[in-house]
N, C-alpha and C positions, 0 to 999 in steps of 0.2 A: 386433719385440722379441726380443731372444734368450736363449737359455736364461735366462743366467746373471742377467740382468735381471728374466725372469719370475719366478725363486727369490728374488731382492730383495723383492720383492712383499709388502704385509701383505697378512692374508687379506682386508681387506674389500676393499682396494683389486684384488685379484684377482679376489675377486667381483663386483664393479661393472663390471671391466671385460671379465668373462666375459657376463656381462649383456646389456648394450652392443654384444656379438660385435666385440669388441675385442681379444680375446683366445680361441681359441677353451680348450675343456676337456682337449680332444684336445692342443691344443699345452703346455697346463699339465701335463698329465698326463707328456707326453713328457719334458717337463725333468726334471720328479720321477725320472722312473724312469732316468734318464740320469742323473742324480744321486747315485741311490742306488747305481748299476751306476760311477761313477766312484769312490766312497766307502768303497764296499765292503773293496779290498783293503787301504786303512788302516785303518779303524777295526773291522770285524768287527762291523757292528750289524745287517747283516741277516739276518735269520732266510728268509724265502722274498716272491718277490713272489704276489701276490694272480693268478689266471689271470681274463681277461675283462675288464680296465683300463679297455683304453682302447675295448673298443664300448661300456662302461659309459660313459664320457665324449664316444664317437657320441651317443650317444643322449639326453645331459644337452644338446650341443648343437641336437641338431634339434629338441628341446623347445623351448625359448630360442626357437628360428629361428622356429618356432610360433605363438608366443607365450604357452604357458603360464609358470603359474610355480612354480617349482620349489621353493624355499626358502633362505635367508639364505646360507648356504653352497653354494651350486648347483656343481658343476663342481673344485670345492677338493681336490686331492687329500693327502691323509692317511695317514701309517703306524703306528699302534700297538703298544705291546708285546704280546709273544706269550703274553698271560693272557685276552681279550679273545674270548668263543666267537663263535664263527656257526655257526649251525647247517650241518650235510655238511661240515664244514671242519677242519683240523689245527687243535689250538692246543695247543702244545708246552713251554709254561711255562719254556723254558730246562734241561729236566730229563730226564734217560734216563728217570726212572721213567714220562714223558710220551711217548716217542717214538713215532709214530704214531697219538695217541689223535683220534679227532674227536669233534665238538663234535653234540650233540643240541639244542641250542639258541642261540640270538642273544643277546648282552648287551645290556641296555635302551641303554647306554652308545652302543654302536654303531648298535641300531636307529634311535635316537634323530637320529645324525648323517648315518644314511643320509635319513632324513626331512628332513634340514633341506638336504639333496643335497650333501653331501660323500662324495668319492670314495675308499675304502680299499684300495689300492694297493699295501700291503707287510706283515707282520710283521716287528718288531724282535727281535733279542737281547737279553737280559735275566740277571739272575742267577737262578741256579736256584731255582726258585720262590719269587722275591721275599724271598730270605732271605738277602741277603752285603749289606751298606751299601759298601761298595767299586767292586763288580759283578765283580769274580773270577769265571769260573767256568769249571772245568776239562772242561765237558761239551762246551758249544758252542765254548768259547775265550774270552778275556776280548775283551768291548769296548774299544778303546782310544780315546784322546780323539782329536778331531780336531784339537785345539791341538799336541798332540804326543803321537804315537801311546806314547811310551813309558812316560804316565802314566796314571792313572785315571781312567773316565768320573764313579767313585761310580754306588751302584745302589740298588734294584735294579732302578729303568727307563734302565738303562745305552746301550741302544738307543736308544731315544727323546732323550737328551741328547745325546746322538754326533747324528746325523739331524738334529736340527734346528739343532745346533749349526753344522753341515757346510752348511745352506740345502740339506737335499736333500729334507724336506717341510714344509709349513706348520705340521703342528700336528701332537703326538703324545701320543694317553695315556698315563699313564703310573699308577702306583698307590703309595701315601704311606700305609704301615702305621707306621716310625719315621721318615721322611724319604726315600723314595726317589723321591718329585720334585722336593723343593726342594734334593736332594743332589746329584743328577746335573745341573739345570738351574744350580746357585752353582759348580760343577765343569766345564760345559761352557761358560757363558757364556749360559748364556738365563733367557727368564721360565717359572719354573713355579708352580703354585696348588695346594697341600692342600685343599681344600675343608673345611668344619665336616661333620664326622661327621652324616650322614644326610642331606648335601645331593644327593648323586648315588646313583642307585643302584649297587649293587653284583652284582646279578642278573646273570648270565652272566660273571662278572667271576671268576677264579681265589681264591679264600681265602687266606688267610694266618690273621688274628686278629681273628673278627668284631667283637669291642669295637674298635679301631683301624684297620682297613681303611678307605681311601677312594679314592675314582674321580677324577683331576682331570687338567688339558691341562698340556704344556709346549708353547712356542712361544717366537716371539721378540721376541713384547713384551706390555705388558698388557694392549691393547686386542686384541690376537688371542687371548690369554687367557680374556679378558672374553665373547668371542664365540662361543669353542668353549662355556664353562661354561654362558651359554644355553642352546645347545642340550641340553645332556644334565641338567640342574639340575631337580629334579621331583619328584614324588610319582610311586610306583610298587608298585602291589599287591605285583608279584612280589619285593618287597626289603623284609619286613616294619620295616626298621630306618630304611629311608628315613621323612625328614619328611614331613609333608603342607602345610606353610604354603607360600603362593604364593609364585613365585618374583618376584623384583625384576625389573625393565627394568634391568640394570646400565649400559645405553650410554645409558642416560637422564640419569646423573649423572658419567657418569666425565669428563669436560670439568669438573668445577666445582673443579679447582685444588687445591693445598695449601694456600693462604692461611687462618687461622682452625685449619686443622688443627695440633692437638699429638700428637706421637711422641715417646713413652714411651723411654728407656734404662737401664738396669741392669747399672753395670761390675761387678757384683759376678761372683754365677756366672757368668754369659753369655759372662764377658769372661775368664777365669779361664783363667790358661795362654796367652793370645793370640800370637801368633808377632808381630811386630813390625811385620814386610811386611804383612800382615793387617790388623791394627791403625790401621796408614799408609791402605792403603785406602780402610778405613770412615772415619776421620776424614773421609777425602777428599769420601768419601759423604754422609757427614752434611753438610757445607758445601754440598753439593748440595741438599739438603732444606732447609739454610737460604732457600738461593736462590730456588727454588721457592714460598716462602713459609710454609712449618712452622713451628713451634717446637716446641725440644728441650725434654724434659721431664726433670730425673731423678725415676725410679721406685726403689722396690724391691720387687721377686717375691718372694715368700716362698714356701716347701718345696720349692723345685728341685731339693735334692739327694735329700729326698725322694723327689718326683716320679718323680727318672731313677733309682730303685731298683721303684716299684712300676710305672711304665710293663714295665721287662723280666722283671718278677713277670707281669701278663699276656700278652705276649707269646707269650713262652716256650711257657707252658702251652697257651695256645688252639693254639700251631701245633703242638707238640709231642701233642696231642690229638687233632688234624686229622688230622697222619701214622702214629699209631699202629699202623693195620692195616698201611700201606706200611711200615714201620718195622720189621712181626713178616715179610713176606712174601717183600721185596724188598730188603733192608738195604744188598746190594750197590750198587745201581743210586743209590744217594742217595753223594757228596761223604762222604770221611771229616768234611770240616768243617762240613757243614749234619748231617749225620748227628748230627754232636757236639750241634751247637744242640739239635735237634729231640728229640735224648734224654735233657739234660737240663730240656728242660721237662715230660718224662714224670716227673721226679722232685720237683717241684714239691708241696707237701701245698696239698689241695683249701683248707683252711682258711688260708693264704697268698693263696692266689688271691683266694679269696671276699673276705676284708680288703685288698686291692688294690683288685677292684670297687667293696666298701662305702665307701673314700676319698674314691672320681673325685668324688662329687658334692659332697661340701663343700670338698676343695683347689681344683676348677674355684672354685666362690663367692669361696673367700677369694681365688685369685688376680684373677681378674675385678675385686672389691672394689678390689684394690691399686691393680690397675694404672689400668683403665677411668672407677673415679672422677677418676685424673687426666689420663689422657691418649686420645688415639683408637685410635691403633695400637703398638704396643712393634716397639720395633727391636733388632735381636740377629744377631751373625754365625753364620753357616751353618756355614763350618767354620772350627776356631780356626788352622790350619798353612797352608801352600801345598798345594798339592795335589802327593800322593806319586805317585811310580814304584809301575805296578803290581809290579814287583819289591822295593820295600823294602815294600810291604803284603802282601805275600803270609806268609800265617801260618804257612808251611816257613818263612820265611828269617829268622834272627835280629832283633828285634824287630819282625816284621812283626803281630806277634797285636794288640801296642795300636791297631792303628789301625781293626779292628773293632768297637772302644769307642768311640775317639777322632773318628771321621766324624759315626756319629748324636750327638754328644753333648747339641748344641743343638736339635735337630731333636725328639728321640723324646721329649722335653717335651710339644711342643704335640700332639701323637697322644692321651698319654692325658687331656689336657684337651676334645679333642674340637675344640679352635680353630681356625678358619680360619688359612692362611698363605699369605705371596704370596714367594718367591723373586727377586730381584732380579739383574742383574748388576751388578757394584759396582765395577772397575777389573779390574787386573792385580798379580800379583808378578813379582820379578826372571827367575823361571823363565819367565817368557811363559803363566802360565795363568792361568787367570780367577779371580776372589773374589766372594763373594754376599753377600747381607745378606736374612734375609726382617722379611717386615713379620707382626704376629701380631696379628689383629684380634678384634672379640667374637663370640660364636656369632653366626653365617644374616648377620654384616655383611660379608659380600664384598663389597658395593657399595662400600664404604669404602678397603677396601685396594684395589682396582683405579682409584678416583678418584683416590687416594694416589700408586699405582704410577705411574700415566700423566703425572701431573702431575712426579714424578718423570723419567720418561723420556723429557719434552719438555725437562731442560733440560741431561739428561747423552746420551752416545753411545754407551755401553757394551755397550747392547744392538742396537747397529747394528754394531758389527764381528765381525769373520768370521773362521777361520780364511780361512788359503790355501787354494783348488784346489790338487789333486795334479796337476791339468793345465787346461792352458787352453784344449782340445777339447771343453769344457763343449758345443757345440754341435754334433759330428760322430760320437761316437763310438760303438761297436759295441753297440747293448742287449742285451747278453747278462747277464745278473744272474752276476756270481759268488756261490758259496755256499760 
């Protein structure tokens, strides 16, 4: 099989037939990084390769050969955004104020997926420090997409959607404080998963906004979604915010169809401003969900505009909080435009904040109420436009600033409700780039929307196409990583 076949590959099916010594780990591993090393000079998503690969994938092999066993994801190689610590190791948050720092400890995140014997192989590019929804960033360079290098990944796991977008690795963390997985995954063409606040830990995991911060996979559909979330989904000492209730067998149910399922819509805010191409899309989408066997529900969400006032009331402040010593020490080294975020949430009064907090828990009820009493999942577009050139979003160039509002619009809702969300890929616009739709289910019911998803994506393609190779030496070429 060659490369380019092997990067086709879902993860399980990878894994089964690494298993099997049908494929070895070694030759999996080699695509990835050949991949990553062909992708590079387009999209700018990698941050550095991991040293030790592939005896790491020696050695996953001659286990197997063995016969021990290793676990669900044995041999699978993996590239993460670069928020993600290991201990002795860089992790460089996309930020000068980061450059050279290493890591004193491992994120459960990763431990976790080392355990389950997935290989990690690379760090991504990212915005600087999980704070541009775009993924602009003028430290490392922007990510570009790999539909067309001259547009936006969306961020700020801008790496990770480029990379998997590109089939240069199976699965990539990514982290979703207002939307920066299901932004960059509805932007690049793939699946990505918010997980419900306190399902993954957050332990070695970079900060942003303790209330809103969450750990979750992009990949390129939902059952490799469904698989990564396994492994790393848990209780965990060291993440006092982490849940403790058991997690589900999610591939236990994800086969049980759409059929009986109802999905929730609400043209009201959701839909408010929708660009037309968009629009066309999702209809298109939705008939797909018909097919599938759904029914459409209309909803109405109540305090959304709300909502998307007191979600960037907390934000703000926690990050703006976070950096404050960086902020008195270092001021240079931070983005005049994160710099900007990060100090006005220093200006935020404690008693604003605290009445944001005191909200979350009865708008989460009433909206839950609304919607939940009627339907299973609510469906909502990711983003309302085509996806911009990183040059008409850049907030130098004349109306580039709206679109720093305008990406999380829909997205940094479900953060301060704490709600699960599954990212979709939904079609195309006229531009040739992709459109999302996510699904927004009840707390800890990921089982739901991954059932939903999959069922879903047995009966559309969207998440099977690819951009182009920049070349079709997918199988010859020089592994030398450019950086």
């Amino acid at each position: 099989m060659d490369n380019a076949a092997i990067m086709a590959l879902g993860i399980a099916e990878l894994a089964a037939a690494i298993a099997r010594r049908e494929i070895t780990s070694v030759a999996a591993t080699e695509a990835s990084l050949d991949a990553l090393t062909l992708w590079q000079p387009v999209t700018n998503a990698l941050a550095r390769q991991r040293q030790g690969v592939l005896e790491h994938a020696a050695a996953i092999d001659e286990a197997i050969g063995a016969g021990e066993r290793i676990g669900p994801l044995a041999g699978v190689p993996m590239a993460h955004k670069d928020m993600y610590y290991r201990v002795g190791e860089l992790s460089e948050c996309g930020a000068k104020a980061r450059q050279g720092w290493v890591a004193d400890a491992t994120s459960t995140a990763l431990a976790r997926l080392d355990a389950a014997g997935a290989l990690h192989v690379a760090c991504l590019n990212m915005a600087e420090f999980a704070f541009n929804p775009t993924g602009h960033n003028d430290h490392t360079g922007h990510v570009r997409n790999p539909w067309n290098p001259a547009h936006i990944t969306g961020g700020s796991s801008s790496g990770s959607g480029a990379m998997v977008a590109a089939r240069a690795t199976f699965a990539a963390l990514g982290s979703d404080t207002g939307g920066s997985i299901r932004l960059p995954a509805a932007i690049c063409g793939v699946t990505g998963l918010k997980p419900t606040w306190g399902l993954v830990s957050r332990h070695g995991a970079m900060p942003l906004s303790a209330s809103l911060d969450t750990v979750g996979p992009l990949a390129k559909s939902v059952h490799d979604c469904a698989l990564v979330t396994q492994a790393i989904a848990g209780a965990d000492a060291a993440d006092p915010d982490c849940a403790t209730r058991p997690v589900p067998d999610y591939l236990a149910t994800i086969e049980g169809g759409a059929k009986a399922l109802r999905i929730g819509i609400d043209r009201g805010f959701l839909w408010e401003g929708i660009h037309d191409e968009v629009a066309a899309a999702l209809e298109e989408a939705l008939a797909a969900w018909r097919e599938a066997g759904a029914e459409i529900v209309e909803v109405s969400v109540p305090w959304l505009a709300e909502i998307r006032a007191l979600v960037g009331t907390i934000m703000f402040a926690e990050a703006g909080t976070l950096h404050a010593a960086g902020l008195r020490e270092r001021a240079e080294d931070y983005t005049p435009v994160v710099r900007g975020r990060l100090e006005s949430g220093l200006a935020i009064p404690a008693a604003t904040y605290l009445d944001a907090l005191r909200a979350r828990g009865p708008l989460t009820g009433d909206v839950c109420e609304a919607v939940f009493s009627r339907c299973d999942t609510l469906f909502a577009p990711v983003l309302l436009d085509p996806v911009p050139t990183i040059e008409e979003s850049d907030v130098r160039n004349p109306g580039g600033a709206r679109w720093s509002s305008a990406v999380p619009r829909n997205t940094r809702l479900f953060n301060y409700l704490g709600l699960p969300g599954l990212s979709l890929p939904s079609g195309f616009t006229k531009n040739g780039l992709p459109v999302g739709h996510q699904l927004i289910g009840r707390p800890f019911d990921e089982a739901t929307l991954f059932r939903a998803g999959h069922a879903f994506q047995r009966v559309t393609d969207w998440h099977r196409r690819a951009p182009r190779a920049p070349s079709d030496r997918l199988d010859s070429i020089d592994r030398k990583v450019v950086l």
